[in-house]
Backbone as JSON Lines, residues from 0, in Angstrom:
{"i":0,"aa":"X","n":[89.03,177.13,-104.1],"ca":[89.71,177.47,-105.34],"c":[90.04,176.18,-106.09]}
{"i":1,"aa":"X","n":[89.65,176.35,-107.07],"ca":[89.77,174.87,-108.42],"c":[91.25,174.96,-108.69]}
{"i":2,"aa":"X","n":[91.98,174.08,-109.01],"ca":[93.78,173.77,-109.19],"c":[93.3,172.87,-110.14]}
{"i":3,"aa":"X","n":[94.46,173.89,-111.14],"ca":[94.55,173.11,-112.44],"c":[95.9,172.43,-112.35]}
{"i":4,"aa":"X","n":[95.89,170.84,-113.09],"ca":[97.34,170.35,-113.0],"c":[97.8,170.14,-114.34]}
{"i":5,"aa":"X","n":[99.01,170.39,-114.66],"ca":[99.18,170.03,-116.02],"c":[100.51,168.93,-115.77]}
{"i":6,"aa":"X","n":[100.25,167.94,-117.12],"ca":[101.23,166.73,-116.66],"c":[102.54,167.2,-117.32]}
{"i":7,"aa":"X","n":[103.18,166.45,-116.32],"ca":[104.36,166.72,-116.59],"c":[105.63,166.23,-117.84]}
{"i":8,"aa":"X","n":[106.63,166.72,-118.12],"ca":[107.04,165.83,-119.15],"c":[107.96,165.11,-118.75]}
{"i":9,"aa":"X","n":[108.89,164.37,-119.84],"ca":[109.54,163.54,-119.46],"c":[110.82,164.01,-119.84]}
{"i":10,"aa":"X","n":[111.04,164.52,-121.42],"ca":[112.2,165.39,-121.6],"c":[111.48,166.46,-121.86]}
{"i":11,"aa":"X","n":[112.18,167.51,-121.86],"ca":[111.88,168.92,-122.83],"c":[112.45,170.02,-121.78]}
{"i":12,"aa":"X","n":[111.58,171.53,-122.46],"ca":[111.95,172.48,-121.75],"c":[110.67,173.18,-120.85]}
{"i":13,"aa":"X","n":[111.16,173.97,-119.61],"ca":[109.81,174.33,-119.3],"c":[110.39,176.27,-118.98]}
{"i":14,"aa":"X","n":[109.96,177.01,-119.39],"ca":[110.15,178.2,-119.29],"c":[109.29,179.49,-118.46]}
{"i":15,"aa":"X","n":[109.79,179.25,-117.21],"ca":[108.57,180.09,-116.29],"c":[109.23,181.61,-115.98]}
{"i":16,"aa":"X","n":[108.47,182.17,-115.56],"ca":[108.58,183.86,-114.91],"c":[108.11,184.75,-116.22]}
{"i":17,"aa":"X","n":[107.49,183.99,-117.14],"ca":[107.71,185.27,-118.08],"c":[106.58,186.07,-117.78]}
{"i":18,"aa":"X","n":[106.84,186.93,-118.23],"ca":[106.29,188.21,-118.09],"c":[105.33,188.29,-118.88]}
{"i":19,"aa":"X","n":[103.83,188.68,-117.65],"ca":[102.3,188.4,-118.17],"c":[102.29,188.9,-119.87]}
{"i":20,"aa":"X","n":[101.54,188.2,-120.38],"ca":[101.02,188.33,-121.76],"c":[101.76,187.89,-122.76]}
{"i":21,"aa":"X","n":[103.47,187.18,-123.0],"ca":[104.28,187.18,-123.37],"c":[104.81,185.87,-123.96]}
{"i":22,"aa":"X","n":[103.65,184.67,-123.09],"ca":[103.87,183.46,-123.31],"c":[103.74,183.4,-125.28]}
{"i":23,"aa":"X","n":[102.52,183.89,-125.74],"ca":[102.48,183.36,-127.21],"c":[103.87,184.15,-128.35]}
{"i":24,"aa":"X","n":[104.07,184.78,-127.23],"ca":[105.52,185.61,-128.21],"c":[106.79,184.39,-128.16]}
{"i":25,"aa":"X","n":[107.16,184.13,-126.89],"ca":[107.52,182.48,-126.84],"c":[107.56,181.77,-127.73]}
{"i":26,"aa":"X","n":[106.16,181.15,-127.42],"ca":[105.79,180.45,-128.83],"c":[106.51,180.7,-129.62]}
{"i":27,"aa":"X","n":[106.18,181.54,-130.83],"ca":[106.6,182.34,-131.86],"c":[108.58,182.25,-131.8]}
{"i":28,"aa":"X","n":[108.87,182.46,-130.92],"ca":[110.39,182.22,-130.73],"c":[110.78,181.01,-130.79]}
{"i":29,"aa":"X","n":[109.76,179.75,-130.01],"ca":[110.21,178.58,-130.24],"c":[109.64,177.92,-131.83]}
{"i":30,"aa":"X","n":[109.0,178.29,-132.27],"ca":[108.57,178.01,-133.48],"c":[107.96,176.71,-133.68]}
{"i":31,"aa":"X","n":[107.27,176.46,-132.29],"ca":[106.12,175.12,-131.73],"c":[105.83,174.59,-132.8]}
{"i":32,"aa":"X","n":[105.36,175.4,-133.85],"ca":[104.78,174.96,-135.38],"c":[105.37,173.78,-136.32]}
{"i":33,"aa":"X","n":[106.83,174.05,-135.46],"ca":[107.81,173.07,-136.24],"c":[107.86,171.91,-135.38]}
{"i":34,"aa":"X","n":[107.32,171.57,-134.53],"ca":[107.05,170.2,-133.56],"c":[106.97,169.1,-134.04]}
{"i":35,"aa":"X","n":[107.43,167.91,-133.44],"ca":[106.68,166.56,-134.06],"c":[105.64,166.82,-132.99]}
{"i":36,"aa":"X","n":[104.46,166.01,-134.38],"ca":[103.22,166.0,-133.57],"c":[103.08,165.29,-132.32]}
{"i":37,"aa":"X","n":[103.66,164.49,-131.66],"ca":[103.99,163.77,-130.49],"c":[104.32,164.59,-129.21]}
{"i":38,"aa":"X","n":[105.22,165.85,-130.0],"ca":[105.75,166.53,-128.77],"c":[104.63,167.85,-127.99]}
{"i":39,"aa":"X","n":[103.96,167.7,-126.39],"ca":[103.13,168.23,-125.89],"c":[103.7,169.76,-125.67]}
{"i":40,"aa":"X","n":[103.11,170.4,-126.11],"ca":[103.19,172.2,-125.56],"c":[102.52,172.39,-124.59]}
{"i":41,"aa":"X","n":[102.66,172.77,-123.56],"ca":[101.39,173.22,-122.64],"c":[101.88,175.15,-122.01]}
{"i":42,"aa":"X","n":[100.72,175.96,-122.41],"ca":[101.05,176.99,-121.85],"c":[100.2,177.67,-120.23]}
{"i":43,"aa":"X","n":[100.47,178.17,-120.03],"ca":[99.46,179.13,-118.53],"c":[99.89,180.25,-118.58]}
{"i":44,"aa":"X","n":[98.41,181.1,-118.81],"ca":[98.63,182.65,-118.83],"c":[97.9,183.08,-117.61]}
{"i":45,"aa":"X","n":[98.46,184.25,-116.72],"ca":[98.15,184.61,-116.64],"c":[97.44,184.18,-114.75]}
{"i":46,"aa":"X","n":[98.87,183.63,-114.47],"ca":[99.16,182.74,-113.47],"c":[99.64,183.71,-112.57]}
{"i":47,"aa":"X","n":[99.37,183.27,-111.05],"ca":[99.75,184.04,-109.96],"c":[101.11,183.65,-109.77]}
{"i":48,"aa":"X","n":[101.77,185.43,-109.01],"ca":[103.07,184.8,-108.88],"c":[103.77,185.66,-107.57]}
{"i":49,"aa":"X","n":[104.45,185.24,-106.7],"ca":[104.93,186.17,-105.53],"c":[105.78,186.8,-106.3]}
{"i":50,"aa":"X","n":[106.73,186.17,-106.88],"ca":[107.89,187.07,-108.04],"c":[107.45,188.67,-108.26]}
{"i":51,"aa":"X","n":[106.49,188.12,-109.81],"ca":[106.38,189.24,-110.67],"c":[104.66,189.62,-110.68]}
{"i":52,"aa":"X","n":[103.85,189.47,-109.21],"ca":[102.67,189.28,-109.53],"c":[101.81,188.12,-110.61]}
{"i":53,"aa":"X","n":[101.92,188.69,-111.39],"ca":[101.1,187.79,-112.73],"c":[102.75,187.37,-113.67]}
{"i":54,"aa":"X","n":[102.16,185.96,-114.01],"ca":[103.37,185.83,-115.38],"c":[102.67,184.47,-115.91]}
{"i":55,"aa":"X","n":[103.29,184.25,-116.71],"ca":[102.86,182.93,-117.91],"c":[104.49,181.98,-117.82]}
{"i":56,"aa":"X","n":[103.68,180.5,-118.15],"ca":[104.88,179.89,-118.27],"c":[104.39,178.69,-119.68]}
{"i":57,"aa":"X","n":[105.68,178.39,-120.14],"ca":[105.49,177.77,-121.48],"c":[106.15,176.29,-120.62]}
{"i":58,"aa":"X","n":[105.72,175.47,-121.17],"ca":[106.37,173.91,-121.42],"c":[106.39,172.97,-122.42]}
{"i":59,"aa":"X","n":[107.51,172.92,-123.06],"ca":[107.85,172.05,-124.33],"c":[108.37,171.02,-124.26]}
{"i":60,"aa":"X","n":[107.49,169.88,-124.84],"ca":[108.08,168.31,-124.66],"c":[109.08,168.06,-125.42]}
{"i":61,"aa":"X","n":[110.25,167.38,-125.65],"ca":[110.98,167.63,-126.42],"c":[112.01,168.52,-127.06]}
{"i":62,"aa":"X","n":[112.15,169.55,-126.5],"ca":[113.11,170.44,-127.1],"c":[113.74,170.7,-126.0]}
{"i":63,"aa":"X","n":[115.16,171.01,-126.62],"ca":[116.13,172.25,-125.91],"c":[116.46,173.23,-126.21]}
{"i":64,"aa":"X","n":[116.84,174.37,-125.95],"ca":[117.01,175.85,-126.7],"c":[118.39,175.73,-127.37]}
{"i":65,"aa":"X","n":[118.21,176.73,-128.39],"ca":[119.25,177.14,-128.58],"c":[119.58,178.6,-127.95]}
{"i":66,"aa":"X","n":[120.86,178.69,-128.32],"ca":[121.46,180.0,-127.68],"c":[120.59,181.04,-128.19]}
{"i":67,"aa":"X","n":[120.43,180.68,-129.63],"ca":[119.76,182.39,-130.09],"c":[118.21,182.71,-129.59]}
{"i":68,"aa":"X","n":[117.91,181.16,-129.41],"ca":[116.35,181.16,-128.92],"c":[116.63,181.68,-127.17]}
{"i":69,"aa":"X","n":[117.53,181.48,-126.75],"ca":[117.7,181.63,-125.05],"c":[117.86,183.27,-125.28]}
{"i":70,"aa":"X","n":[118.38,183.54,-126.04],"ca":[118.88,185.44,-126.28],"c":[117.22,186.14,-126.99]}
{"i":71,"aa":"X","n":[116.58,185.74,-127.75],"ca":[115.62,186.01,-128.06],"c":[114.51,186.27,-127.02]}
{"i":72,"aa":"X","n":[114.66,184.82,-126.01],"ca":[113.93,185.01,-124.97],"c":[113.98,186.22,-123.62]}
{"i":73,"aa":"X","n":[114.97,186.14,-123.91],"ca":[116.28,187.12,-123.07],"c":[115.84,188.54,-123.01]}
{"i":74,"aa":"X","n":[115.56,189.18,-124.43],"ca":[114.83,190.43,-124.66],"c":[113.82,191.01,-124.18]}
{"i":75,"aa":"X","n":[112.65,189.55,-124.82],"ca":[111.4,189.97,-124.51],"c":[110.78,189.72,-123.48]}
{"i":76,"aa":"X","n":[111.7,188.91,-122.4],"ca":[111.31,188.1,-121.26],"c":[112.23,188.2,-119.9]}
{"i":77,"aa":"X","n":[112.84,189.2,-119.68],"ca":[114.57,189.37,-118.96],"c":[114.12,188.94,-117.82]}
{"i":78,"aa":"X","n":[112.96,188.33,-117.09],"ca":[112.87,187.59,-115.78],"c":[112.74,185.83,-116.18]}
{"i":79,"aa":"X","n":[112.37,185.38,-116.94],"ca":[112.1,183.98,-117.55],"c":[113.36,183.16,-116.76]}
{"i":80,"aa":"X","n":[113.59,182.18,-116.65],"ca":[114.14,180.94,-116.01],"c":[113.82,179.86,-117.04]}
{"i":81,"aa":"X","n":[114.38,179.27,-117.17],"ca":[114.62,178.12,-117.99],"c":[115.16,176.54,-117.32]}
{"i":82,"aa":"X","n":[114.49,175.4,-117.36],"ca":[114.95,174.71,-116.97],"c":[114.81,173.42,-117.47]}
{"i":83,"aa":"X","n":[115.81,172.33,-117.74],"ca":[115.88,171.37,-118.94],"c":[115.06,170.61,-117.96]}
{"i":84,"aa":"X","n":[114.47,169.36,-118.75],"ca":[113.91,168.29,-117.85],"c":[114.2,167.23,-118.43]}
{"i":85,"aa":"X","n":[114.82,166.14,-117.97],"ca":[115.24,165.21,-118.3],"c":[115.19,164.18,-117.79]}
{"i":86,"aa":"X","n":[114.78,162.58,-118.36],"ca":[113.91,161.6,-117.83],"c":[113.21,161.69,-116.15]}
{"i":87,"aa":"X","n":[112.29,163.05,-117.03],"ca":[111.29,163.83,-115.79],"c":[111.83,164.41,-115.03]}
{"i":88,"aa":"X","n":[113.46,164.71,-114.49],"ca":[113.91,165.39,-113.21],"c":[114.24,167.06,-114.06]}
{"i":89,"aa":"X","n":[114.28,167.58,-112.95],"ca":[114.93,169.05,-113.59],"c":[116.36,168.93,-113.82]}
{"i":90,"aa":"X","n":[116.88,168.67,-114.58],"ca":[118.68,168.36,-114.64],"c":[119.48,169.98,-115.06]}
{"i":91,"aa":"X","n":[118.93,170.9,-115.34],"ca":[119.48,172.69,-115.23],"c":[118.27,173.22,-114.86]}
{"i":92,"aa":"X","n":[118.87,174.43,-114.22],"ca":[117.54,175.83,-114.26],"c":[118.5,176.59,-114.14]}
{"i":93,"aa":"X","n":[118.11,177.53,-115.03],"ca":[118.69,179.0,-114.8],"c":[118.39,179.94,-115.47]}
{"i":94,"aa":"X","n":[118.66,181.43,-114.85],"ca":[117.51,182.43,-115.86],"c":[118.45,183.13,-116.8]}
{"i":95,"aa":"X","n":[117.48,183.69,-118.02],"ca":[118.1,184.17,-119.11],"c":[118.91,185.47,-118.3]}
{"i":96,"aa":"X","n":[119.42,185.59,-119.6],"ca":[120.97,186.73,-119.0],"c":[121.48,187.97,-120.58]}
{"i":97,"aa":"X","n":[120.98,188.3,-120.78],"ca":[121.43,188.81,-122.11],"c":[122.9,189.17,-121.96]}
{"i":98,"aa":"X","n":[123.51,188.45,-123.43],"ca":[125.2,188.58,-123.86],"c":[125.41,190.31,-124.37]}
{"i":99,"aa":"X","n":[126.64,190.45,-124.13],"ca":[127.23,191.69,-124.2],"c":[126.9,191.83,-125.76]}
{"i":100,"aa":"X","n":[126.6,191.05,-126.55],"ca":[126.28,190.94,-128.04],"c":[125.63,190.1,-128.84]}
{"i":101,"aa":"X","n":[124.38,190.3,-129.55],"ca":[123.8,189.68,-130.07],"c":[123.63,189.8,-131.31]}
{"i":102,"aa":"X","n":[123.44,188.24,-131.68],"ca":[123.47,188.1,-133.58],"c":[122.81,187.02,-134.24]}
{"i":103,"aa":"X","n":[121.84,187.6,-135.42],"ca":[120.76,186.98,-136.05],"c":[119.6,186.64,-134.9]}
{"i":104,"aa":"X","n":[119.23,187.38,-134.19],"ca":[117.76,187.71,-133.18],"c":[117.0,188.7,-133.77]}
{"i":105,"aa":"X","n":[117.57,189.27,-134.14],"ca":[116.73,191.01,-134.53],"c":[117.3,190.86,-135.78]}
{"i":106,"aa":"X","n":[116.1,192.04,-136.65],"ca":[116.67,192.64,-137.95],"c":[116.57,194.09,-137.58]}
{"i":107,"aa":"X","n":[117.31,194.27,-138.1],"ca":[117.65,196.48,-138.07],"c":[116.79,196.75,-138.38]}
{"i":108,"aa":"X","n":[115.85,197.67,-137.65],"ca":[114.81,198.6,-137.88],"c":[115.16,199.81,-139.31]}
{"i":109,"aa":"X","n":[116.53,199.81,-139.15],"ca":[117.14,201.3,-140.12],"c":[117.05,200.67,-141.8]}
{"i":110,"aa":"X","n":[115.87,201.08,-142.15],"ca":[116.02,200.48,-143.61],"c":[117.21,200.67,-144.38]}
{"i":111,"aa":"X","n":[117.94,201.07,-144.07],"ca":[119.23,202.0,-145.03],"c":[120.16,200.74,-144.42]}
{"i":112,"aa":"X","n":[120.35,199.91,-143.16],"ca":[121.28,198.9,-143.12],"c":[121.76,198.23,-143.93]}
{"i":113,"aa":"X","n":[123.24,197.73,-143.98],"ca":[123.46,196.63,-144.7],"c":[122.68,195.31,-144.93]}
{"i":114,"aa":"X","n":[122.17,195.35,-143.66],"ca":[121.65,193.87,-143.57],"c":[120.48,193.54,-143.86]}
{"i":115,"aa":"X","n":[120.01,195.02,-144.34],"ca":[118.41,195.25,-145.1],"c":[118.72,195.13,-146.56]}
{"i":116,"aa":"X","n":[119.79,194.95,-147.13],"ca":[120.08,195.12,-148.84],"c":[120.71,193.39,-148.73]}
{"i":117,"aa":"X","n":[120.08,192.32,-148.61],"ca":[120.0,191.74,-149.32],"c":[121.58,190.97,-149.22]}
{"i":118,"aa":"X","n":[122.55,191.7,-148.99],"ca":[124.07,191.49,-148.15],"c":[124.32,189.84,-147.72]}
{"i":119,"aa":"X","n":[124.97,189.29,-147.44],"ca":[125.06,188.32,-146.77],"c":[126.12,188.45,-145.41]}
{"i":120,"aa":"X","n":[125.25,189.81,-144.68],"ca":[125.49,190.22,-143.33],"c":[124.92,189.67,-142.34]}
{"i":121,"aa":"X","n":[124.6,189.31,-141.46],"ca":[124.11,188.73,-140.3],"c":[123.64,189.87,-139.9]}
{"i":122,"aa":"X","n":[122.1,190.18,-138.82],"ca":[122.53,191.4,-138.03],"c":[122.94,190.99,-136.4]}
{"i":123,"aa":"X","n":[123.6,191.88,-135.93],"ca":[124.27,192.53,-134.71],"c":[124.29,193.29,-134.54]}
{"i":124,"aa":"X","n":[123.83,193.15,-132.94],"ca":[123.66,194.4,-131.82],"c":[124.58,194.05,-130.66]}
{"i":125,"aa":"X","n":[124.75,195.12,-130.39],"ca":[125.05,195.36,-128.66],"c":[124.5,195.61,-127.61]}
{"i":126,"aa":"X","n":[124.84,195.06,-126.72],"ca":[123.79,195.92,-125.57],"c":[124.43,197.27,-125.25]}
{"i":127,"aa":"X","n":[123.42,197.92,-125.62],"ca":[124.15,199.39,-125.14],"c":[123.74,199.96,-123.66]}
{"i":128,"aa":"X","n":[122.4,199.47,-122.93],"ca":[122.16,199.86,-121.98],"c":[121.24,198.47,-121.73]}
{"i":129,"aa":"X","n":[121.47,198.15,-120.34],"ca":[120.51,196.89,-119.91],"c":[119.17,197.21,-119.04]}
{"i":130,"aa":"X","n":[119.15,197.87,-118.26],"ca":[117.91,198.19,-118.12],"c":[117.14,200.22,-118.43]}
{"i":131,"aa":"X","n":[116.37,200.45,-119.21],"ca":[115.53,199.57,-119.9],"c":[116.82,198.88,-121.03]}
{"i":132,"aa":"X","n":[116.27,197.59,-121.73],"ca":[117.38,197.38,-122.6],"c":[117.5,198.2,-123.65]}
{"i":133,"aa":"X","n":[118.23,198.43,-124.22],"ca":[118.34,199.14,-125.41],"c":[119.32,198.68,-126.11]}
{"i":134,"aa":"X","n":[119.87,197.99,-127.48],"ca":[120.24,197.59,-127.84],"c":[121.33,198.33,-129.57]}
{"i":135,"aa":"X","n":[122.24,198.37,-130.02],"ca":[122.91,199.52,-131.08],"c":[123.0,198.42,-132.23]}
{"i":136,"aa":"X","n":[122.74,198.55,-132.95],"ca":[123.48,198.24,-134.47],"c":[125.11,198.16,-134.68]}
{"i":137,"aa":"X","n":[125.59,197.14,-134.64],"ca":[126.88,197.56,-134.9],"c":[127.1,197.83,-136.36]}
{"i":138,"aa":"X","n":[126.51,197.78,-137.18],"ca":[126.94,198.45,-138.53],"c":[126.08,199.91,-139.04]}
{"i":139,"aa":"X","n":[125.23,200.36,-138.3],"ca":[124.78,201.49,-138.81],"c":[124.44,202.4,-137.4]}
{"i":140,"aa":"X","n":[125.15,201.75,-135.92],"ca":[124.78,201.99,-134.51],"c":[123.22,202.92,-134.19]}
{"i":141,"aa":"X","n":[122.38,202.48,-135.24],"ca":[120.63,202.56,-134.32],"c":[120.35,201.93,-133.29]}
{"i":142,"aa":"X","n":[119.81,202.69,-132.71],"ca":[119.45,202.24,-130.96],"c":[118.39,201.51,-131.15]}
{"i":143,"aa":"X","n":[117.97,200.29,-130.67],"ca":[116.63,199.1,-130.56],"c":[116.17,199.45,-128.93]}
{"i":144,"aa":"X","n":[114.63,199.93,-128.99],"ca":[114.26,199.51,-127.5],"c":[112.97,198.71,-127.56]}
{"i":145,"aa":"X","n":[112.89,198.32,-128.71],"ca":[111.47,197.35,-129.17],"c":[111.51,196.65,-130.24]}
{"i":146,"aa":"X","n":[111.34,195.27,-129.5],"ca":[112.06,193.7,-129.79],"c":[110.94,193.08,-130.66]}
{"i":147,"aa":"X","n":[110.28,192.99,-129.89],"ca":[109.06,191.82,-130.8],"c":[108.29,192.19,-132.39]}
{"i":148,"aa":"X","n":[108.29,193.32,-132.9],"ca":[108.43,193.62,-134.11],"c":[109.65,193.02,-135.1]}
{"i":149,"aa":"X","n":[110.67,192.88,-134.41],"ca":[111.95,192.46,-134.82],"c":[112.46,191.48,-134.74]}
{"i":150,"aa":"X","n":[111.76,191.1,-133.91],"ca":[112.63,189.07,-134.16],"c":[112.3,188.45,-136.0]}
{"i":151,"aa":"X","n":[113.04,187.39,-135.73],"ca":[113.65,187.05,-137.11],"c":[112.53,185.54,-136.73]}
């Protein structure tokens, strides 16, 4: 069996367990696009795993998350692990956790929302149920059980 190695970084983030097919949604959450050209992305899809069978893992040179990006990830990824790397050592790991409430991740599916007119509302949800997740509107309480249409 051929072993692929990918180098390692020196700072950044590296984000493993996610859940097969899910890595370029990642992406899209971290918004790679906005990179200095210096900083290395490296992804693997589609990688063996005792965990979750199959999963993908992202690694970003240079960055750290933010909260909303860690909650974003949180949704579409609720096994993912996260772990900072810093002058090359792992200095945190730990896996996402979705907050009892989330805000500016999602936009309201309910066209009739406030936060669809233009408002200078934020949107927010709740978790209303965690597994499967399902998520409420707190201003018009619609139920969310499908995320990636909806990220912001």
């Amino acid at each position: 069996m051929r072993e692929l190695k990918v180098t390692p970084i020196k700072n950044g983030t590296v984000i493993d367990h996610i859940g097969n097919g899910l890595a370029l949604e990642v992406l899209r959450i971290l918004e790679v696009h906005e990179l200095d050209k210096d900083s290395t992305v490296s992804v693997a899809l589609h990688v063996r795993s005792s965990k979750l069978g199959w999963k993908d893992i992202v690694k970003v040179e240079n960055m750290e998350l933010s909260p909303r990006k860690v909650n974003a990830i949180a949704l579409i990824a609720p096994t993912a692990t996260i772990s900072i790397i810093r002058d090359s050592k792992v200095r945190e790991k730990r896996s996402v956790s979705l907050p009892d409430r989330i805000a500016g991740v999602l936009r309201c599916p309910n066209p009739n929302c406030i936060t669809n007119h233009g408002e200078p509302v934020e949107s927010e949800f709740d978790v209303y149920r965690r597994r499967p997740v399902t998520l409420r509107c707190i201003y018009c309480e619609r139920l969310v059980d499908e995320f990636l249409k909806l990220l912001r």
